[in-house]
Residue, then its C-alpha position, 0 to 999 in steps of 0.5 A: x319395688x312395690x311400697x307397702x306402705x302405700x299399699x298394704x296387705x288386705x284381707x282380700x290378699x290374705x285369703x286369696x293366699x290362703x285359698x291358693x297355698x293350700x299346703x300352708x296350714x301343712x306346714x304351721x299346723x300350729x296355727x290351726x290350735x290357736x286360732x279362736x274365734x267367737x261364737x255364734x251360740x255364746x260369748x266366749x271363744x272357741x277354738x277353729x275346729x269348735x267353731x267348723x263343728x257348730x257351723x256343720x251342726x248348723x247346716x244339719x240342723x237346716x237340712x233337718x228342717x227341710x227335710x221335715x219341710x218336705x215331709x210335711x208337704x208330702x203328707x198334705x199333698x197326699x191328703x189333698x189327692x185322696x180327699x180330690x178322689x173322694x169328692x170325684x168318686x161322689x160325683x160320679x155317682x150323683x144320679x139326679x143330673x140338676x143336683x150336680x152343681x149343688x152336690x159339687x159346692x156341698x162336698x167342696x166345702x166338706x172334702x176342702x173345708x171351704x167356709x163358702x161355695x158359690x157356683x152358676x152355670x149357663x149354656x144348658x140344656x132346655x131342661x135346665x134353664x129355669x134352674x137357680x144355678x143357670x140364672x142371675x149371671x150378667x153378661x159382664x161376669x161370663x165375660x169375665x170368666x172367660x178371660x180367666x186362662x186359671x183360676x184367679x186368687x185374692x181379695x175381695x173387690x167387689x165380684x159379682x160371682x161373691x154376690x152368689x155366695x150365701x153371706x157375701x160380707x163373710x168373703x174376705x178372700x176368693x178363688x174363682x174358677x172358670x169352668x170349660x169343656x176339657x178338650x178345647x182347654x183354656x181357649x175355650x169359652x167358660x160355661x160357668x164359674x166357681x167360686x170358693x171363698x173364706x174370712x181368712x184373708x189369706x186363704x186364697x191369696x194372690x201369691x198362691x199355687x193354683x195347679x190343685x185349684x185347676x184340678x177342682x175346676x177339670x173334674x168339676x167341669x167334666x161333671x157338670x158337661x151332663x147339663x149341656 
């Protein structure tokens, strides 16, 4: 026989009980009336069925903010596509082909309200050469855009690609984006490198999704393939 002194009931037994005897509460539903319990909300006691409806408003509640959490990003993403567009429409109707890597940094910085745009491009055409945005690059910096697979986003460390950008000491966070011909993809080499850049060491930090990023980058190398 089992002593239950040496071993007492725990509460573990008593929910495995409760749990497997459903019909116990059927049969001393007076229970269920005079069991209280705190609650969350106050200091006083509340009734079983008080405290199921506070945990059910509670749920709501979170299901609630989710839902608004979903929205809210709905509504960002649908912004960002339409202003995505905007910028890729402009850049199909830039007639002045030496422009195009100008006109891309002004109207990222105008569609993405991105404080600082630098971009450089190499590999061009005999015409493009002597351009600002072909030369000034080291071999180092086209390497490293090469080994990017997509867009690299963090601190500052000391990138030569911040070096192109206005006021370098202003660039507490980057993305940088290497630019390739579309149909070989990610194992093509770069032709060139974008780079956007904030004060806000956040902006562009290293936990980030960079799917949109990549967007930036196909449409910005799609436009720039007229230079080479």
């Amino acid at each position: 026989m089992t002593n239950s002194f040496t071993n007492p009931i725990t509460e573990d037994d008593i929910a495995n009980y409760l749990a497997n005897t459903p019909d116990f509460f059927e049969r001393h539903a007076e229970l269920l009336a005079s069991v209280h319990l705190s609650s969350p909300h106050s200091k006083r006691a509340v009734s079983l069925q008080e405290r199921q409806a506070e945990m059910l408003r509670d749920k709501i509640k979170l299901l609630e903010h989710r839902l608004m959490d979903m929205i809210r990003h709905g509504n960002e993403n649908a912004l960002l596509s339409d202003r995505l567009l905007r910028w890729a429409g402009s850049l199909f109707l830039t007639g002045d082909t030496a422009s195009m890597p100008d006109r891309i940094a002004s109207q990222i910085k105008e569609q993405f309200s991105v404080p600082q745009v630098g971009i450089k491009v190499w590999d061009v055409a005999a015409p493009f050469t002597s351009s600002g945005f072909a030369q000034g690059v080291s071999d180092d910096a086209k390497l490293f855009a090469t080994s990017l697979t997509e867009p690299f986003c963090g601190v500052n460390t000391g990138f030569e690609a911040v070096t192109w950008l206005g006021d370098p000491g202003a660039a507490a966070s980057i993305a940088l984006l290497p630019l390739r011909s579309a149909p070989a993809g990610a194992l093509a080499p770069a032709f060139g490198l974008l780079v956007l850049s904030s004060p806000d060491a956040q902006r562009f930090n290293s936990g980030m999704g960079t799917d949109f990023l990549q967007r930036v980058a196909e449409v910005a190398s799609a436009a720039l393939g007229r230079l080479r």
